[in-house]
DRENPA-3360 file (N, C-alpha, C; in nm, 2 decimals, always signed):
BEGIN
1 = XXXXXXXX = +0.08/-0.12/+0.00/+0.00/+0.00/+0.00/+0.09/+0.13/+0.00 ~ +0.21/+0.15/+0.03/+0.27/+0.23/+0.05/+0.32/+0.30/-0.08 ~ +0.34/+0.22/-0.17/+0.31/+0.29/-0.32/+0.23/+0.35/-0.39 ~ +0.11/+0.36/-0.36/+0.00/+0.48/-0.37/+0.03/+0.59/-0.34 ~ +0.03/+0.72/-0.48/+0.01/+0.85/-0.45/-0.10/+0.89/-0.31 ~ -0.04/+1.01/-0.32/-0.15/+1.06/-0.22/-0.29/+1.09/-0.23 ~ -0.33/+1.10/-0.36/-0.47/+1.07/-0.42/-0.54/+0.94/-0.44 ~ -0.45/+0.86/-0.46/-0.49/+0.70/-0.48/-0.55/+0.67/-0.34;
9 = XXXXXXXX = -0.47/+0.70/-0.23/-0.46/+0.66/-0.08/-0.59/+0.73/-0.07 ~ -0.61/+0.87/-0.05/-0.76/+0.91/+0.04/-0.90/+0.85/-0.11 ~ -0.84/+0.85/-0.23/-1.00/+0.74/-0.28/-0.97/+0.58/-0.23 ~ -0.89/+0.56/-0.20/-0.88/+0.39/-0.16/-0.92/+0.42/-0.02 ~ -0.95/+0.49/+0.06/-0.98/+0.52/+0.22/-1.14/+0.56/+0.19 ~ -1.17/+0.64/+0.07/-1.30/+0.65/+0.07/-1.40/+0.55/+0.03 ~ -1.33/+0.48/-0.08/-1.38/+0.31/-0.11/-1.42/+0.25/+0.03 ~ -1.29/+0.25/+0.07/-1.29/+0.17/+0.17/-1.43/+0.14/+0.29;
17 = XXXXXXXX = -1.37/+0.32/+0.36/-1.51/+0.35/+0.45/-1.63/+0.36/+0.38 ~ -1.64/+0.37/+0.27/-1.78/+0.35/+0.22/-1.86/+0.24/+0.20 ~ -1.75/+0.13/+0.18/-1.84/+0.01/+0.16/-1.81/-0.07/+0.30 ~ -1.72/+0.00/+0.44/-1.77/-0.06/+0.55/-1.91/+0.02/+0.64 ~ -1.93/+0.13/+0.59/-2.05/+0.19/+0.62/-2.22/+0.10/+0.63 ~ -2.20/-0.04/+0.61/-2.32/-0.06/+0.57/-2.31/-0.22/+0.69 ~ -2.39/-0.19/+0.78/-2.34/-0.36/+0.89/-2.38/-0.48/+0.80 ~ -2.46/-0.51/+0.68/-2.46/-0.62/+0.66/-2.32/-0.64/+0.58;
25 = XXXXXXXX = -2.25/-0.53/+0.49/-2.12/-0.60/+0.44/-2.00/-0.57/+0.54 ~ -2.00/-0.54/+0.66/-1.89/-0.55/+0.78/-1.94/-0.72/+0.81 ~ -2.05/-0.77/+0.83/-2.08/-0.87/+0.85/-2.00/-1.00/+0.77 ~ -2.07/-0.97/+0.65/-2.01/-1.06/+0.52/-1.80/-1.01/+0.54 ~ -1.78/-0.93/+0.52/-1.65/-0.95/+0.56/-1.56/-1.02/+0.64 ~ -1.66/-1.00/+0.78/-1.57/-1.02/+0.89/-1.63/-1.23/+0.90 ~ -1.71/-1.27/+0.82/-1.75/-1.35/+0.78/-1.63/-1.47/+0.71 ~ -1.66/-1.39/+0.62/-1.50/-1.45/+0.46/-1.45/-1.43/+0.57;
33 = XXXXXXXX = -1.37/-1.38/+0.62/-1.22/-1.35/+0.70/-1.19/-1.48/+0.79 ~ -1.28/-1.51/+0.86/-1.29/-1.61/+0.94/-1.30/-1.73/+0.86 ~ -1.40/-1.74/+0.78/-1.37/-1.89/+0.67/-1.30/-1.90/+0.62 ~ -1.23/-1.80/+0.60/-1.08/-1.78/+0.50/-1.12/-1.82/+0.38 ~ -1.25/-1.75/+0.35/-1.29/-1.74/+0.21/-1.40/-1.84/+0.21 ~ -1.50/-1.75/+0.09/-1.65/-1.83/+0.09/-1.73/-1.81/-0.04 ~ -1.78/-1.90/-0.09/-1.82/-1.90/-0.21/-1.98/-1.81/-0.19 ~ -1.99/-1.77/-0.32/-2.11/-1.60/-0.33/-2.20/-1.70/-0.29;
41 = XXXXXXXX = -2.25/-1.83/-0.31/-2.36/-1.92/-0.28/-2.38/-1.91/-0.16 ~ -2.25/-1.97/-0.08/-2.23/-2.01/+0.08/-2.28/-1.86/+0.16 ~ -2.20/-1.76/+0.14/-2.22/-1.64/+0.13/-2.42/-1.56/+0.15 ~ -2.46/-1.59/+0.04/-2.61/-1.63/+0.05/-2.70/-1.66/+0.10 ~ -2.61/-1.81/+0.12/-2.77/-1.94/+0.25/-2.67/-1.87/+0.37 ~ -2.59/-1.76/+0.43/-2.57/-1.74/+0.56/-2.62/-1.65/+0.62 ~ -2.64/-1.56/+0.49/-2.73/-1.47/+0.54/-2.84/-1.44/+0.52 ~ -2.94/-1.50/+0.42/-3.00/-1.52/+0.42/-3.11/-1.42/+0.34;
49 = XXXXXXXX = -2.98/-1.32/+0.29/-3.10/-1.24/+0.18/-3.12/-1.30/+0.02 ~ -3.17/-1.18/-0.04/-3.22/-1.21/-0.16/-3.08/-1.20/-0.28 ~ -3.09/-1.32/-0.33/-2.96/-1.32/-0.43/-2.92/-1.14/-0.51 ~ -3.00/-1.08/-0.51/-2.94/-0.93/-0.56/-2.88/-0.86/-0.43 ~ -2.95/-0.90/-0.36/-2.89/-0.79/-0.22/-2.72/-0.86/-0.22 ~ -2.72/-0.99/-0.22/-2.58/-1.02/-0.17/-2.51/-1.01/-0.27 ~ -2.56/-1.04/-0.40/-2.47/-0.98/-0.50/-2.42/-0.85/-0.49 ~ -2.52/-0.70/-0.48/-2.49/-0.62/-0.47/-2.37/-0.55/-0.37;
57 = XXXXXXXX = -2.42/-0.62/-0.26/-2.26/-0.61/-0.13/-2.20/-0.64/-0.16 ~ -2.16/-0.75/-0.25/-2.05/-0.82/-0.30/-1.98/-0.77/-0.38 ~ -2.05/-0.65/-0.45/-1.98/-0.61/-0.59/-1.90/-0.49/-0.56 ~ -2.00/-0.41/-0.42/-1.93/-0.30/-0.30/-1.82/-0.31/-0.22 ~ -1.82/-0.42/-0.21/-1.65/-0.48/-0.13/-1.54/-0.52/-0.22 ~ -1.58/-0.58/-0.36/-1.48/-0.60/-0.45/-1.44/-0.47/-0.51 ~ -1.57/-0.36/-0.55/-1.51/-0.24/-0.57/-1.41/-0.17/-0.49 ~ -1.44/-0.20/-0.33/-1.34/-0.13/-0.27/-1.26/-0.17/-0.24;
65 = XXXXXXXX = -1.22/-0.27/-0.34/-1.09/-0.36/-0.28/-1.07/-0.43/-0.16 ~ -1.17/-0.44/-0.11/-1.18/-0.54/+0.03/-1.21/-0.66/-0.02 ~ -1.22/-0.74/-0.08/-1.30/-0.90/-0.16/-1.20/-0.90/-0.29 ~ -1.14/-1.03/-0.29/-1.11/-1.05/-0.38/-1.22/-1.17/-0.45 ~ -1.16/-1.19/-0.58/-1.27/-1.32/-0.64/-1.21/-1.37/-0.74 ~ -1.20/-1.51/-0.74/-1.13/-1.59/-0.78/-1.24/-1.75/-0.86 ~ -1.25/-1.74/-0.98/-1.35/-1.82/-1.06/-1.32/-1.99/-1.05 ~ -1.40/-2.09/-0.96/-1.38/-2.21/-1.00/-1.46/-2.24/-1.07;
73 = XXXXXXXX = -1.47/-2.32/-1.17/-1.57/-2.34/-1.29/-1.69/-2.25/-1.28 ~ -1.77/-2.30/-1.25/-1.92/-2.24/-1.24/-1.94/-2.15/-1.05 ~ -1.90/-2.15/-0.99/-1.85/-2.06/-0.83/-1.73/-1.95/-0.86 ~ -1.77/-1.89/-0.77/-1.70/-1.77/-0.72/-1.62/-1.74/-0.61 ~ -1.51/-1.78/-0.54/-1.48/-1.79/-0.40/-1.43/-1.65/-0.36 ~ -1.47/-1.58/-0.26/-1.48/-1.46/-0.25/-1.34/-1.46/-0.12 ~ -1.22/-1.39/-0.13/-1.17/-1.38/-0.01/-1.15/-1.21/+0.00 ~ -1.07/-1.22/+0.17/-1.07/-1.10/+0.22/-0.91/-1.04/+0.17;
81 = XXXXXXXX = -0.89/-0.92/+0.11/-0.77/-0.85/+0.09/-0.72/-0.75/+0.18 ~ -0.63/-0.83/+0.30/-0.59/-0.79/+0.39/-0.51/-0.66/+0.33 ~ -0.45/-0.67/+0.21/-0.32/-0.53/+0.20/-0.37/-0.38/+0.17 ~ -0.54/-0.44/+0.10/-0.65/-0.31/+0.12/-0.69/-0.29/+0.25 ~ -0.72/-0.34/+0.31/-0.77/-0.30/+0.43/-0.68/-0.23/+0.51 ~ -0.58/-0.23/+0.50/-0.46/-0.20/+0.57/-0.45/-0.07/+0.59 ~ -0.51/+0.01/+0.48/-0.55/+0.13/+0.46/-0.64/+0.22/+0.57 ~ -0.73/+0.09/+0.60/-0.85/+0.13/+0.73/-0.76/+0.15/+0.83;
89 = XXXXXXXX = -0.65/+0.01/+0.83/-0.60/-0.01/+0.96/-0.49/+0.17/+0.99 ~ -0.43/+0.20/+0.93/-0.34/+0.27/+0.90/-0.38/+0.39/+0.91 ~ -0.54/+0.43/+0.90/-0.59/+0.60/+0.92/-0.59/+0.55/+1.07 ~ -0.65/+0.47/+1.11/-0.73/+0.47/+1.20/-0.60/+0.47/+1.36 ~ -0.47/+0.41/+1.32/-0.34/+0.44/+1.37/-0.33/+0.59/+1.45 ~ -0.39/+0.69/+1.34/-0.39/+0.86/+1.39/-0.42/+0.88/+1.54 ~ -0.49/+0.77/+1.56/-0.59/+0.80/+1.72/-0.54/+0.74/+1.82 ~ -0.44/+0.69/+1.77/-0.36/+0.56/+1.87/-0.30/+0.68/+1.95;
97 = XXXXXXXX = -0.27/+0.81/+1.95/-0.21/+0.88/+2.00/-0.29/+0.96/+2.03 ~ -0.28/+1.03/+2.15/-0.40/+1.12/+2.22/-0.39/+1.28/+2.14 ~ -0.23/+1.28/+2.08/-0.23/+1.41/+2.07/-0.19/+1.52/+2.11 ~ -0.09/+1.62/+2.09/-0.04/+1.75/+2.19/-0.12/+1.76/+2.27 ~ -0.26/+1.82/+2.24/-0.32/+1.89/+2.37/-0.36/+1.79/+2.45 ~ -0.39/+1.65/+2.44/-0.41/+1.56/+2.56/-0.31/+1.53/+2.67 ~ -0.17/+1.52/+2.60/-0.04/+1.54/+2.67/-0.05/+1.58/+2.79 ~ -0.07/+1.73/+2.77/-0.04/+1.84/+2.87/-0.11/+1.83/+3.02;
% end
């Protein structure tokens, strides 16, 4: 990640938080992550909505570079792209520090 301009970085942070803005695809994420990857079907029967809704979150996370997808014949196995996310991890570092005026 560290080869991204400085424009690439705050639209890959706006990708980012935008497609974690929504709890059912924090869910589906933090989901894949844990299965260490899950087919768009599996994906589906877990949660239980309507095949466009999960397609559509699905297509929101691979936009923002959080989901990768990788074609076995006729399936889809969806994993998590830790080196994008890294991005989340890395703003969110700023706060790890209280800051001058908390210091004092």
């Amino acid at each position: 990640m560290s080869k991204l301009t400085a424009k690439e970085r705050v639209e890959g942070l706006e990708a980012v938080f935008t497609a974690l803005a929504h709890a059912s695809r924090r869910q589906i994420l933090m989901t894949v992550h844990f299965r260490d990857g899950m087919t768009a079907g599996d994906i589906a029967d877990r949660f239980h909505y309507a095949w466009p809704t999960i397609s559509r979150h699905l297509g929101v996370l691979k936009s923002a570079g959080l989901l990768t997808e990788e074609r076995q014949g006729r399936m889809r196995l969806y994993r998590v792209d830790h080196e994008r996310l890294s991005l989340a991890r890395e703003w969110l570092r700023w706060f790890d520090d209280p800051g001058p005026a908390k210091k004092a």
